[in-house]
matplotlib code that plots the C-alpha trace (Angstrom):
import matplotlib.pyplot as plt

x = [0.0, 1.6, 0.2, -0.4, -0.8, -4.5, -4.9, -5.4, -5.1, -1.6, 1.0, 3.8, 6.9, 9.5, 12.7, 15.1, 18.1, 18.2, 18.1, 16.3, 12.7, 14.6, 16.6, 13.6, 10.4, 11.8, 10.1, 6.6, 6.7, 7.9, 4.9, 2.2, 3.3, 0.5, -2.5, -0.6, 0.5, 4.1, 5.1, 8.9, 9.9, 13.8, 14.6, 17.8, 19.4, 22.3, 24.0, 28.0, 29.0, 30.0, 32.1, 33.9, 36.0, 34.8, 35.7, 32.5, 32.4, 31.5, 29.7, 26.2, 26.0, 26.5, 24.7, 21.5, 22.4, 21.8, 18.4, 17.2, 17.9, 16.6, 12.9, 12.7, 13.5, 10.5, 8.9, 7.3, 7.5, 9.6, 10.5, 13.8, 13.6, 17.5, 18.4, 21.7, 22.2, 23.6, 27.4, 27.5, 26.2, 28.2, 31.4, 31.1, 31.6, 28.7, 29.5, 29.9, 26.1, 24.5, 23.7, 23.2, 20.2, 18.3, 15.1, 12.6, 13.5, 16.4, 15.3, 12.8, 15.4, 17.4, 17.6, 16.4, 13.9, 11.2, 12.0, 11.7, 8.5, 7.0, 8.4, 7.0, 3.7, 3.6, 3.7, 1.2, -1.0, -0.3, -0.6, -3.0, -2.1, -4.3, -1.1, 2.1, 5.6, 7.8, 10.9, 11.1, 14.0, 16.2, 19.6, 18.7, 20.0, 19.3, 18.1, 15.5, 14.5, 13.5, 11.8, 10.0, 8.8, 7.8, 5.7, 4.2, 3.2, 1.9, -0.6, -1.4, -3.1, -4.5, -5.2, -6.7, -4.0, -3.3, 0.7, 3.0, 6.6, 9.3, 12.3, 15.1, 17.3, 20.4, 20.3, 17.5, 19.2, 20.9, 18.2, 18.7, 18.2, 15.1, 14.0, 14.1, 12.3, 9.4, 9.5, 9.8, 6.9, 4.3, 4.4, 2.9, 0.7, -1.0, 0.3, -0.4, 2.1, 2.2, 4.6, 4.6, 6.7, 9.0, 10.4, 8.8, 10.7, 14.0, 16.3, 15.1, 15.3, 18.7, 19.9, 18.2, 20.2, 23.7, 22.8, 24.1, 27.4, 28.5, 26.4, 26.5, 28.8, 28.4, 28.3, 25.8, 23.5, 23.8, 23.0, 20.3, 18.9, 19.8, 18.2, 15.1, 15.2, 14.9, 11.6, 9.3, 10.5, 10.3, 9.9, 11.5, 10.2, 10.0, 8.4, 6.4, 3.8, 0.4, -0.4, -3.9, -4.7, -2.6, -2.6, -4.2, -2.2]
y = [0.0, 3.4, 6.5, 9.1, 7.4, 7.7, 11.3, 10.4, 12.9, 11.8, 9.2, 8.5, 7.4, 5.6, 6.1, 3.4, 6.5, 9.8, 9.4, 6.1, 8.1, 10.4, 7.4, 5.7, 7.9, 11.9, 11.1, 10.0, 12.9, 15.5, 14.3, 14.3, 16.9, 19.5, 17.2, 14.8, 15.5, 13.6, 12.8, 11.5, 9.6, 8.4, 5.9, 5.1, 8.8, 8.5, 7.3, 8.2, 6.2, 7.7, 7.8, 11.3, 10.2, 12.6, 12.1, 9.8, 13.0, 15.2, 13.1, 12.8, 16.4, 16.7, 13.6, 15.1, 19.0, 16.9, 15.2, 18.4, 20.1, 17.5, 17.5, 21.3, 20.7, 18.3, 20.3, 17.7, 17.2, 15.3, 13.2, 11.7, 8.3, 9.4, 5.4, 4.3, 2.6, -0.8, 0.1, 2.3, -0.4, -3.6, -1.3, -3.6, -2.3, -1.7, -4.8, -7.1, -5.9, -6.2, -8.8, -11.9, -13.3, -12.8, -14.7, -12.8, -14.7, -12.8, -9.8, -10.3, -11.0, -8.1, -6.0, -2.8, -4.5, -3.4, -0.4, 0.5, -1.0, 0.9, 4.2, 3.3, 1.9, 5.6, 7.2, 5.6, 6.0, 9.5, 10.5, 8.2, 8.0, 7.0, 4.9, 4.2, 3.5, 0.9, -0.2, -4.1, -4.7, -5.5, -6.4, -7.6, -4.7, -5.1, -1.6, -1.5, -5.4, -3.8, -1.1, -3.3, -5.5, -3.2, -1.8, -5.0, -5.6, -2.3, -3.3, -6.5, -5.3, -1.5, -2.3, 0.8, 2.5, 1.4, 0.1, -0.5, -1.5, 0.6, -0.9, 0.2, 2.4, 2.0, -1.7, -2.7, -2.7, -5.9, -8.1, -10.8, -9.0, -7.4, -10.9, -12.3, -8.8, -9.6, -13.2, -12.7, -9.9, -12.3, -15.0, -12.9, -10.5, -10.2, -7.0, -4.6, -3.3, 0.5, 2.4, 6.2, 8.0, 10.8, 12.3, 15.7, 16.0, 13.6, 16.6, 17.6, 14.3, 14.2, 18.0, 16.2, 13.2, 15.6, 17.1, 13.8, 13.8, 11.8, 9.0, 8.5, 8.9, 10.5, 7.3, 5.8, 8.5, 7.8, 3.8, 5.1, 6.9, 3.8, 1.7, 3.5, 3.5, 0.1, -0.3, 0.8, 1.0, 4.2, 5.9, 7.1, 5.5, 4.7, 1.3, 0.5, -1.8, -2.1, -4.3, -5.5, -8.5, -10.7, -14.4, -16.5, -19.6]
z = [0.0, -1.1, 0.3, 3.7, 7.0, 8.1, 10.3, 13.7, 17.1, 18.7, 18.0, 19.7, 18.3, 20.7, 19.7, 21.8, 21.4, 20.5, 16.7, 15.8, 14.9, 12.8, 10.9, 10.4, 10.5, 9.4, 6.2, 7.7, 10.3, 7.4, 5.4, 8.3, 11.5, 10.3, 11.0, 13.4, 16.6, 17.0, 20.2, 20.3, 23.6, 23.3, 26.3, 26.1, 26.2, 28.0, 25.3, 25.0, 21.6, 18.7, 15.3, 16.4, 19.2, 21.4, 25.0, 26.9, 29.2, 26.5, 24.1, 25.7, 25.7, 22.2, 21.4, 23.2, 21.2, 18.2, 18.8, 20.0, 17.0, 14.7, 16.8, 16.3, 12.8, 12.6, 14.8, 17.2, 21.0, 22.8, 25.8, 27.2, 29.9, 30.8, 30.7, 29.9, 26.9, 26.3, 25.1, 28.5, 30.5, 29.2, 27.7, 24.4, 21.2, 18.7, 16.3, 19.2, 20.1, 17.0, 14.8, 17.8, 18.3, 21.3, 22.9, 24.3, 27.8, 27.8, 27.4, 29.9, 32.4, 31.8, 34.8, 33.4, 31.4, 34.4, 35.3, 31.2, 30.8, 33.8, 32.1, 28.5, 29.5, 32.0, 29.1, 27.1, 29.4, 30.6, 26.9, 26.0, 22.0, 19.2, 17.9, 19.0, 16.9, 18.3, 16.7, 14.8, 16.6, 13.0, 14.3, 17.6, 19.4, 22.7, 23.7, 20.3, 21.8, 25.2, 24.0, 21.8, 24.2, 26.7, 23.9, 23.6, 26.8, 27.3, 24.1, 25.4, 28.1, 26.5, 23.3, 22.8, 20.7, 17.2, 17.0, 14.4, 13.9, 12.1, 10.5, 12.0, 9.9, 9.0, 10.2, 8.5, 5.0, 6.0, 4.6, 7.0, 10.1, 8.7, 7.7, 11.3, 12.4, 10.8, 11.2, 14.7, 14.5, 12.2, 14.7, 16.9, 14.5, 11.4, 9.9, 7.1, 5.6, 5.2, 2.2, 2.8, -0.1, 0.9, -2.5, -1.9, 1.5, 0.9, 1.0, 4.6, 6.0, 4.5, 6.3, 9.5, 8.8, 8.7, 12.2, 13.9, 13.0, 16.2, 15.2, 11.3, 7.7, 4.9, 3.4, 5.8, 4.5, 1.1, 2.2, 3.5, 0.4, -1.8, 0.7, 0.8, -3.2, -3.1, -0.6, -3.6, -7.0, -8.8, -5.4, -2.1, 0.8, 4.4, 5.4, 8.7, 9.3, 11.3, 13.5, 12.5, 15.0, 17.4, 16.9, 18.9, 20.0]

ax = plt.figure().add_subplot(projection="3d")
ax.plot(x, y, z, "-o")
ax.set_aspect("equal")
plt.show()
């Protein structure tokens, strides 16, 4: 399906760091902030990695100087959890965190996984959204897999809002890891997917792209544009999907 997301009142886009909604969604929330009240909520926000080199001490700052920037750009609200993200937490580099698989069980026992799910499902509630945004969890990242799952089981039990699943940008342009995304997602849900096309506004998500230059490349940017080339052909697009029903075992 190719087209504008149906208007609705609120929607809230969780954003597991402080650049994930903009990766993934700029296009969408270019397209629709008039009519649509966006709501961005980035959990894990003390986040300190980046490509620059700059000193841990000084990074977050800058880090957070750059998502606040971009959210003005888009001109949409936005809320910060102040948790620390998984490189702070375990000290592991980036490519030893991504691209393992990792069962739901283990996210579960996590020991933030609690205290993240009280904050997320808080804010649902306290904002009571007519749909919510949470990330597919391409890559099996650990912070995305929290914040998905907390999402989850926030739904489960208010199913009052309308959620979807973004693909995670840049990571979902390794086909495999989107693969197991959605594998991982349809076992769970029947899903529709939704193709918004962003060719009228691909030059402003690309200048809100450039604003986080601790986090990505030149050449991650143009990745991105090729990628998103590729979602529809003849078109620029960003790709989510809605969840529809949840199976019933």
């Amino acid at each position: 399906m190719i087209g504008e997301i149906r208007v609705e009142k609120k929607y809230i886009l969780m954003s597991p760091h402080p650049d994930d909604t903009c990766f993934s969604l700029a296009g969408t929330i270019l397209k629709n902030n008039v009519n649509i009240q966006f709501v961005n909520c980035d959990v894990f926000t003390k986040k300190k990695y980046n490509i620059l080199h700059v000193p841990e001490d000084r990074a977050y700052d800058i880090i957070i100087d750059e998502e606040a920037e971009a959210v003005r750009k888009m001109n949409i609200a936005n809320i910060m959890l102040g948790y620390e993200d998984s490189y702070t937490r375990s000290r592991s580099k980036l490519s030893n965190i991504l691209g393992k698989e990792i069962s739901e069980a283990e996210i579960i026992q996590e020991t933030i996984y609690k205290e993240v799910k009280q904050s997320i499902c808080r804010v649902i509630n306290d904002l009571h959204p007519d749909a919510v945004f949470a990330p597919l969890g391409c890559g099996w990242h650990k912070d995305h897999l929290i914040v998905k799952k907390s999402i989850e089981e926030c739904f489960k039990n208010e199913e009052w809002f309308t959620l979807y699943f973004y693909e995670d940008m840049p990571y979902s342009a390794n086909s495999s890891w989107l693969a197991k995304g959605l594998e991982n997602a349809c076992a769970k849900y029947i899903l529709e997917e939704k193709i918004i096309k962003i060719d009228d506004v691909i030059e402003q998500k690309n200048e809100l792209l450039q604003i986080y230059k601790t986090q990505i490349k030149s050449r991650d940017i143009r990745m991105m544009n090729a990628y998103m080339r590729n979602i529809k052909e003849g078109f620029i697009c960003e790709r989510f999907w809605k969840v529809k029903q949840e199976r019933r075992n």
